[in-house]
C-alpha positions, 0 to 999 in steps of 0.5 A: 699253597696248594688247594686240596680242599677245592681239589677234591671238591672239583673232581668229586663234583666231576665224577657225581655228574659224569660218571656212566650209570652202569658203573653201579660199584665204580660210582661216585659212593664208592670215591666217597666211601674210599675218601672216608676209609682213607680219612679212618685209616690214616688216623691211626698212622701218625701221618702229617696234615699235609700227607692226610691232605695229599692222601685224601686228594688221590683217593678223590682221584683214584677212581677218575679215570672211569670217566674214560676207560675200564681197563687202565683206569688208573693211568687215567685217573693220573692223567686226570690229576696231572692235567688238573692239579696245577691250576689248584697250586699242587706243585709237580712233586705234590702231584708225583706222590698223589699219583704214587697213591693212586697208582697202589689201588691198582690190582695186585696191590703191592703198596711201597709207602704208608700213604700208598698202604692206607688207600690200598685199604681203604680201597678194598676196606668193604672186604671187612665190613658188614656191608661187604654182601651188599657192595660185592653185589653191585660189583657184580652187576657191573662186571656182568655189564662189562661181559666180564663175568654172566653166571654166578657161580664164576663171581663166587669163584673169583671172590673166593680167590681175591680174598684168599690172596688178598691181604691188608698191609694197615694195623688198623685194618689187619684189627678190624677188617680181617676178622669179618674178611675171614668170615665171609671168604668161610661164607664164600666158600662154603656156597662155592662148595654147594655148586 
């Protein structure tokens, strides 16, 4: 039987203690506040104890690859749960289908089943909070430390055009997270057209 619980608690514990402090938005908060979105999402969608279980531990997995590489992580953070998730008793089919759900986080998303669709969600869920101000901050920061982006206005640009082509795939999040989503991007694009 496998050990999601100790799982989860082993890569968490992991990614608190190692992950670089200039990652101010791919941190361990974030890996936390996906695992919370995720748990929200998931029960609205009628899924099995044991889906909410797989899900939960890809979502505590999701992000692991930072603790190596930037671009890419996804793969990385597989290769994470492939190595680790035996010795906790997941057995290959388990591991595929965590690897499935990591894998949807990957941007574009283009998620192929319901658990794949709620960590693409929960993933991005900050897009329709009232927080989103404060968490897209932090994004910037590290871009701007990965020379990703140096000026402002090129981060309001690229936001302006990520939420515009993004869309929520969960009817929960299509209720709940649209509506403040739609409100932001009207703000994003109204300090776009101020430039």
């Amino acid at each position: 039987m496998a050990q999601f619980f100790k799982a989860e608690e082993a890569i968490i514990s992991r990614l608190k203690n190692e992950l670089a402090e200039h990652l101010t938005y791919h941190s361990y908060f974030h890996t936390l506040d996906v695992l919370n979105a995720a748990t929200q999402i998931a029960a609205t969608e009628n899924i099995t104890p044991e889906e909410l279980s797989l899900l939960r531990v890809a979502a505590a997995y999701h992000d692991a690859g930072f603790l190596e590489v930037y671009k890419g992580h996804e793969m990385k953070s597989c290769d994470y749960a492939r190595s680790d998730l035996p010795a906790f008793d997941f057995t290959e089919d388990q591991i595929e289908l965590v690897c499935g759900i990591i894998m949807a986080t990957k941007i574009p998303q283009s998620p192929t089943t319901k658990l794949q669709e709620i960590i693409a969600d929960a993933d991005l869920d900050y897009l329709g909070r009232s927080d989103y101000t404060h968490i897209a901050a932090k994004l910037f920061a590290e871009l701007k430390v990965q020379n990703i982006l140096k000026e402002e206005s090129e981060w309001i640009k690229l936001q302006e055009s990520f939420i515009q082509s993004h869309h929520y795939f969960t009817d929960f999040s299509k209720t709940n997270r649209d509506p403040v989503k739609k409100a932001h991007l009207t703000a994003i694009i109204e300090k776009s057209q101020a430039l």
